[in-house]
N, C-alpha and C positions, 0 to 999 in steps of 0.2 A: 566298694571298689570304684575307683575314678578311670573312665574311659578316656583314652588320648587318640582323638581322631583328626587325620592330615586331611582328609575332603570331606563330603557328601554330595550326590547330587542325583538328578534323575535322568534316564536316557535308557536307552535300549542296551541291552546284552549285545557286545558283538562275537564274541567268541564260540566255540563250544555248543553242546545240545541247544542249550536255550536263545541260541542267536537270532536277535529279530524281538525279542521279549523285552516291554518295560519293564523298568527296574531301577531300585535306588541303589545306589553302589554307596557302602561308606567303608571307607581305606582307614583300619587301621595305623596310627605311626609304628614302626617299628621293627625290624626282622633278626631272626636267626641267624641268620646265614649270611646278612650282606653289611656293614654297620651304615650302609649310605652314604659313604664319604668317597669322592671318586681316587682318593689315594690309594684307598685298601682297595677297591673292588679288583685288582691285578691277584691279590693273594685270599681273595673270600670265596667260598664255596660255590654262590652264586653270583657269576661274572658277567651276566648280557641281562640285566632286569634294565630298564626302560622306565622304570616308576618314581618319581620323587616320593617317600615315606616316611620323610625324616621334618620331626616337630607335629606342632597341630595350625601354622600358620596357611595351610590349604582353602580354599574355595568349601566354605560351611565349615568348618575343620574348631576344633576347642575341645576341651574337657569339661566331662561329663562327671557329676558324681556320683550317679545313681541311674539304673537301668532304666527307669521310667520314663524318665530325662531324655536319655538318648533316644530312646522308643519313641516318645512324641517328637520328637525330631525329624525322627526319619518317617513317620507318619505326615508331618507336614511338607513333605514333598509330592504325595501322594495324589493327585488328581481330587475333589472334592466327590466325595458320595461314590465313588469308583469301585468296586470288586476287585480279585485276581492281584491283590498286594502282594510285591514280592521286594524281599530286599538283599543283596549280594553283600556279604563282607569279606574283605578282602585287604591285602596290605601293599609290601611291609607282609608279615604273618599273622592270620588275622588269630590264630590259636594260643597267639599268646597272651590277649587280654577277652576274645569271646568266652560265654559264660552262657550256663544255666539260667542263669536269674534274667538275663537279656533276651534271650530266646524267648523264654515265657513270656516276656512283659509283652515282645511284638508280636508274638500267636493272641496273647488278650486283645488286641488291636487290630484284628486277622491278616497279619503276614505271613507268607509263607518263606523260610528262611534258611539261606544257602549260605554255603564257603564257598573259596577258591582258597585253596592252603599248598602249602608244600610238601602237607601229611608225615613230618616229622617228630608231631608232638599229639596228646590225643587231643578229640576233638568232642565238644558235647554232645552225648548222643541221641537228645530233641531235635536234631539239624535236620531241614526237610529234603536238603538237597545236598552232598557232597562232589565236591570237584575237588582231587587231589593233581597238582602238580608238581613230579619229583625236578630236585634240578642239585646236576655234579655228580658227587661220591654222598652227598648226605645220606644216611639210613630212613630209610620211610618206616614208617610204625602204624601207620594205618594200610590194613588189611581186606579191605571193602571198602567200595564207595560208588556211588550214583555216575561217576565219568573220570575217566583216568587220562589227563589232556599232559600230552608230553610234548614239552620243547626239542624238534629235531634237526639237524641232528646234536648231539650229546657225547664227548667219548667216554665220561664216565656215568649213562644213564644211555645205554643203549634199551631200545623197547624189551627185548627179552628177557630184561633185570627183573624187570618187573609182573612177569606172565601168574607172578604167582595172587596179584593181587585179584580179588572179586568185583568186576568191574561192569555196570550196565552197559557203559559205553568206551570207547579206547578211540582218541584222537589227539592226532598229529599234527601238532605249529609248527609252522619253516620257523629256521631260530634268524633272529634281525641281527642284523650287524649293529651296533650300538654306535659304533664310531663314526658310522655315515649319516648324514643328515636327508638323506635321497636312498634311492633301492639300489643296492650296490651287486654286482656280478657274483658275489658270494651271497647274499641274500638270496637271488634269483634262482641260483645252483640249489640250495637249499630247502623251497619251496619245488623244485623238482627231482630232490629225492625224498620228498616226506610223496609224492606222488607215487612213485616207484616205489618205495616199500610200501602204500595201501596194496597198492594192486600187486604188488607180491606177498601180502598178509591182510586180505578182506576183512580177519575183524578188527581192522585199524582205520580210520575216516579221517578227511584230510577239514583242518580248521581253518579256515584266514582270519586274520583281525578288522573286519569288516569295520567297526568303526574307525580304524583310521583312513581305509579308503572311501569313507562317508565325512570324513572329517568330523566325526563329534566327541564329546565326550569317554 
């Protein structure tokens, strides 16, 4: 199988349980749900992504043809002689090109190895870490997972949709205006109802994207 990857690189998690964690993120090209192209995203399922995913011309970003391959890859970002390897993949969807054989190769090189998905497709289940994020009307198919991180608010992925999944952790992103280049009064709005429904649904935690207010990667 030949890996099509738009980035790599290393930096802290800012999202989610593991915020504050290095980590090598490698994005996937590619998604389900959105084709990339700002024509369609008015009529794609998923309408406020934020990501460029589209090709392998990204910062470390090419194709791979063999799992090994990409494994030492993402090994060579890794601090020298370092423990506590962990690597994020993510897209784009990263479920539609991660594998079996890829997992394995980075546990042989001791990573420890997470998604961030949209949990619409299945996912391999060597994964050490799952983060599913639903986004729209799409049908989620994954039923369990390590942290259930929702874009809020949603009208067609309100948090109660999803009460049925098995969840260690349930937390809540204000959703970004995509259109604004700055924090815009619906932005703000947003991040003050993901506040309001924690606190009127405890087991729900509020996320921010800390790396952009850190400015990094």
């Amino acid at each position: 199988m030949t890996y099509s990857v738009k980035e790599m690189f290393y930096t802290l998690q800012g999202e989610g349980f593991h915020t504050g964690r290095p980590a090598v993120f490698c994005r996937f090209s590619g998604c389900n749900l959105w084709n990339g192209r700002e024509k369609d995203r008015a009529t794609s399922i998923c309408r406020f992504c934020d990501t460029d995913f589209v090709g392998t011309d990204g910062q470390n970003g090419g194709k791979f043809r063999e799992a090994r391959e990409l494994a030492q890859r993402i090994a060579d970002f890794w601090p020298a002689d370092q423990a506590h390897r962990f690597v994020v993949f993510t897209g784009g969807e990263p479920a539609l090109q991660l594998d079996e054989t890829l997992i394995a190769a980075l546990h042989d090189v001791g990573f420890e190895c997470a998604v961030e998905s949209n949990g619409t497709l299945p996912l391999p289940p060597s994964l050490d870490w799952v983060c599913i994020s639903p986004k729209g009307s799409a049908e989620v198919v994954i039923e369990a997972c390590d942290e259930l991180k929702l874009v809020f608010p949603q009208a067609d992925a309100q948090p109660e949709r999803f009460s049925h999944i098995h969840a260690q952790h349930r937390f809540l992103s204000p959703l970004n205006d995509w259109t604004q280049a700055q924090l815009s009064p619906a932005q703000n709005n947003n991040t003050q109802a993901c506040v309001q429904y924690c606190l009127e649904h405890p087991q729900w935690r509020l996320t921010l994207q800390t790396h952009k207010v850190l400015n990094i990667d």
